[in-house]
Structure formats: C-alpha cells, structure tokens
C-alpha positions in Angstrom: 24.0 -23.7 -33.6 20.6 -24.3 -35.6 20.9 -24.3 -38.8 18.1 -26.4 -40.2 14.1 -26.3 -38.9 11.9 -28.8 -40.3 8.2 -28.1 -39.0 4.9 -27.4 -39.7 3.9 -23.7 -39.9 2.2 -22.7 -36.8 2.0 -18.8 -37.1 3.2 -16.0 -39.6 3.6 -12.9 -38.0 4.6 -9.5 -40.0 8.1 -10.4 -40.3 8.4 -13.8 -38.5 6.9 -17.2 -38.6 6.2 -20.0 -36.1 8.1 -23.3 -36.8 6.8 -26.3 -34.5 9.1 -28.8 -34.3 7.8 -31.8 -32.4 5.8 -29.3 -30.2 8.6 -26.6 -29.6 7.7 -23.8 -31.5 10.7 -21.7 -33.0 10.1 -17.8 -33.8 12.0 -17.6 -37.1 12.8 -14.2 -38.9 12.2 -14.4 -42.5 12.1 -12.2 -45.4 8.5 -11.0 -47.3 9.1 -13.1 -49.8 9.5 -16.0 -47.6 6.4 -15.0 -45.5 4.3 -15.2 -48.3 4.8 -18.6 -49.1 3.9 -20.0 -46.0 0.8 -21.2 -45.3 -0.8 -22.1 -41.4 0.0 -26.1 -40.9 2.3 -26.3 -43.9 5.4 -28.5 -43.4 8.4 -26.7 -44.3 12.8 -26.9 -44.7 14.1 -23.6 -43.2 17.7 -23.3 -43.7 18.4 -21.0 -40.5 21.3 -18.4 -39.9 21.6 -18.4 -35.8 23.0 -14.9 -34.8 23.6 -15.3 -30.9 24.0 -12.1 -28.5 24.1 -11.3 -25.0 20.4 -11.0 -24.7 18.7 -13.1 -27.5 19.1 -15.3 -29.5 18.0 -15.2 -33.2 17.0 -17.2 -36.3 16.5 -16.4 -39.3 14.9 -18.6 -42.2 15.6 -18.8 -45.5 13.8 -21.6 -48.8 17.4 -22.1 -49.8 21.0 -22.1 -49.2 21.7 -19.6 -51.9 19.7 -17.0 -50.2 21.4 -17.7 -46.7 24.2 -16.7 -48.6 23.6 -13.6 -49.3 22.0 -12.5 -46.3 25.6 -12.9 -45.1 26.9 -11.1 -48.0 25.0 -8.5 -47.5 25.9 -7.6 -44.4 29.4 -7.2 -44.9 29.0 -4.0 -46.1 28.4 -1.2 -44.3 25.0 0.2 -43.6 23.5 -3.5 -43.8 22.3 -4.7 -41.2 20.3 -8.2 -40.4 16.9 -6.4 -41.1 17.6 -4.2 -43.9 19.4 -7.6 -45.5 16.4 -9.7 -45.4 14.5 -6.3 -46.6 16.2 -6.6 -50.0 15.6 -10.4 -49.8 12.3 -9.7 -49.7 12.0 -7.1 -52.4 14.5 -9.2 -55.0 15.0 -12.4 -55.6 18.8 -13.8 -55.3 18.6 -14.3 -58.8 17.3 -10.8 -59.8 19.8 -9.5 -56.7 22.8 -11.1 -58.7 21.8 -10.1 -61.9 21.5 -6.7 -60.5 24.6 -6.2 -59.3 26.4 -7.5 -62.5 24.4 -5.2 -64.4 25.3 -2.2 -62.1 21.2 -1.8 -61.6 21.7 -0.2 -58.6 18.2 1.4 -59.1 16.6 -2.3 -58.6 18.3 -2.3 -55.3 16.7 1.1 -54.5 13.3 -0.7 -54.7 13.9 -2.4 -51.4 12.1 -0.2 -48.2 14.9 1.6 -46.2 17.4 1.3 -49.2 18.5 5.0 -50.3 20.5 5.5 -53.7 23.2 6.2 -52.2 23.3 2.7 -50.0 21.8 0.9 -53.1 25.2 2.5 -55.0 27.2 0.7 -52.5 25.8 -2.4 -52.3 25.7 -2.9 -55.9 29.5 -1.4 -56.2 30.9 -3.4 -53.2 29.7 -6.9 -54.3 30.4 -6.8 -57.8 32.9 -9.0 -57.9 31.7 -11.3 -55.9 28.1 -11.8 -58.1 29.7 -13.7 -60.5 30.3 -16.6 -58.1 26.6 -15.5 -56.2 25.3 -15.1 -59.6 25.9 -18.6 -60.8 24.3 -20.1 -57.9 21.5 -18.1 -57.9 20.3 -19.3 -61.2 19.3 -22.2 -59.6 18.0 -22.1 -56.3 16.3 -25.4 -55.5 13.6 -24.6 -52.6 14.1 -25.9 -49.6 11.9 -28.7 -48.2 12.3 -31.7 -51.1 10.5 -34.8 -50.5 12.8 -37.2 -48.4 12.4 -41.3 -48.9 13.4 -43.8 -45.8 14.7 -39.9 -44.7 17.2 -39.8 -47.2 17.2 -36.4 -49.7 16.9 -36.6 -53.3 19.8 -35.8 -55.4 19.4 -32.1 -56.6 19.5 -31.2 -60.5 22.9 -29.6 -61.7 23.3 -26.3 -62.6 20.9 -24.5 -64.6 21.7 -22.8 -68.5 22.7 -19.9 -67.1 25.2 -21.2 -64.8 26.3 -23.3 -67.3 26.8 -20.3 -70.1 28.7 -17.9 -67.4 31.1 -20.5 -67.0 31.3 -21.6 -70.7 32.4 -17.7 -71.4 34.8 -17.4 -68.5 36.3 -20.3 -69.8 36.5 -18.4 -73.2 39.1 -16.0 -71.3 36.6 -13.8 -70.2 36.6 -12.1 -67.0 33.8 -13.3 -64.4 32.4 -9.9 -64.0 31.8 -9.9 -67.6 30.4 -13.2 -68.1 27.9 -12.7 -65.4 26.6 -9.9 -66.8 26.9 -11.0 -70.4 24.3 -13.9 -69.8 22.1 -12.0 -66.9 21.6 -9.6 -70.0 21.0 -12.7 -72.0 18.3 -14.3 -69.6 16.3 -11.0 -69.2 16.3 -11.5 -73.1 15.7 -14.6 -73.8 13.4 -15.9 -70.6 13.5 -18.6 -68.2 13.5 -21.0 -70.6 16.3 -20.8 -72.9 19.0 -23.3 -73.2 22.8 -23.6 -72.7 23.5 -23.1 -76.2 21.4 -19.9 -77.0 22.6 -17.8 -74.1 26.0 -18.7 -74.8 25.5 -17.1 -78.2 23.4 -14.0 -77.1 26.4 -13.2 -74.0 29.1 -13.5 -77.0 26.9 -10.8 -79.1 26.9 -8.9 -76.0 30.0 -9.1 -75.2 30.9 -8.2 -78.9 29.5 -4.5 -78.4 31.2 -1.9 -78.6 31.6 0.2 -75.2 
C-alpha cells in the first residue's frame, strides 16, 4: 500500500494532480483546497490514503496526516462517500471542520457542494464525540513536505495553544466535548495568535455560562 508520494507536480487536473516520482507519474485525488496549493514543477509530501477495488486502484493526497484522518472519519458515516469527504475537505479546513462539529455548526458543514442540512446534521451529530480528540490535532496541522537534511525529517513543533488549553480543561474535570468547544469558541475569539494561558481563561468564562 502507498501511503506517502514525494514528487514534483506535473499536472493539476479539476480534482486530481500528477505526482512524478522519478519519472512514474501517479494520478492522485485531492481536495480543492489541496489543488490550489499546488503549483506545475513544485516538489511536494502527499500523505496518500490507497483505496484498492476490483477495477482501480485509487489515491488520494492529503498536506497532512491530520486531514488523512478525517477523510476516514468521515466516511464512516453514512451518506459519505470518498468524493463527497474530500468535498468538505475542500470547503473547510480540519481545524474549522473540528471546531464545527464541537460547536454543533452544522450550517458550516452545509457550505460544502453536495452537503444538504440534513446530511450536514448528521455529520456534525455523529462525530461529536469524536472532535475532541480530531479537534486537538487539528489545531496544529504541520504541512506536509518539511525540509529533510542527509534525508532525515525535522522534529515537528508540539502541540499548539489550543491543544494545549482543551486538555488543560479536561484535566479540570471537564468533559472532552466540552472542552473542545469551550476553547474552539475561545480561538474564534481571540485569533490565531493567543496563547495557552489566555484561552484557558476565555474557555473557563465560557464554560461558566449559564445554559
């Protein structure tokens, strides 16, 4: 099974791209948003799902593990298939997806091209308590491709504020569900930016509301 391509970009098609890998050119599915950071004879990581059938077999690319992962999530429920998966990849980020979902924004989700409300309602119920775990890694997705020396990768930076404040709550005693929304709240508030520290203390004044 593939599950890495590193390659120079030799075509991007409407909803594909051409890899070349030492003169083998791989036809890669990837979301819009991935599309549209490709440029012709850029070198590029692709971390690649393989789906493998009777007839074909199929990759698709992704900047970064966390968004891998939810393509897979997302096809576990019902209605969501490969394409309309990498559809909502394309329309939100995994980080905007997460926070999203722990927000109950199923309307965000609607956005996404073939997503009705009442598919968008499903998603966003069915994976809710999974996003806390999503959530926190998709505060920090590293791209894919980092500069390699004697071919070994560079260390990654740890987790970002925000993963770093839902965990701080849930260790608190509050539930993950909570947490995740508590500081995705927080972040929409705050921006990119803030640290550790200050989203802690915005989540605890949202968690303080009243229902």
């Amino acid at each position: 099974m593939i599950g890495k391509l590193r390659g120079k970009v030799d075509a991007i098609g409407e909803a594909h791209a051409i890899i070349d890998v030492n003169g083998v050119g791989y036809e890669v599915q990837c979301s819009a948003r991935t599309l549209r950071g490709l440029d012709l004879g850029q070198e590029v990581s692709l971390t690649i799902d393989t789906h493998v059938r009777e007839d074909a077999i199929r990759l698709f690319g992704f900047r970064s593990e966390v968004e891998r992962a939810w393509f897979r999530t997302l096809q576990q429920i019902q209605g969501v298939g490969s394409k309309v998966a990498l559809s909502v990849l394309g329309t939100l980020s995994p980080q905007d997806l997460a926070s999203a979902i722990a927000l109950g924004n199923w309307a965000a989700v609607e956005q996404t091209p073939g997503v009705g409300k009442k598919l968008a309602q499903r998603i966003v119920l069915e994976l809710k308590d999974k996003a806390p775990a999503l959530t926190m890694a998709g505060m920090h997705v590293p791209a894919a491709g980092k500069p390699q020396t004697n071919g070994v990768t560079h260390a990654m930076p740890g987790p970002s504020a925000a993963a770093e404040a839902i965990s701080a709550l849930i260790n608190l005693g509050y539930q993950p569900q909570q947490a995740a929304a508590a500081i995705a709240t927080a972040s929409g508030e705050l921006g990119a930016e803030a640290d550790t520290a200050k989203l802690i203390r915005r989540g605890l004044k949202e968690l303080a509301r009243p229902l």
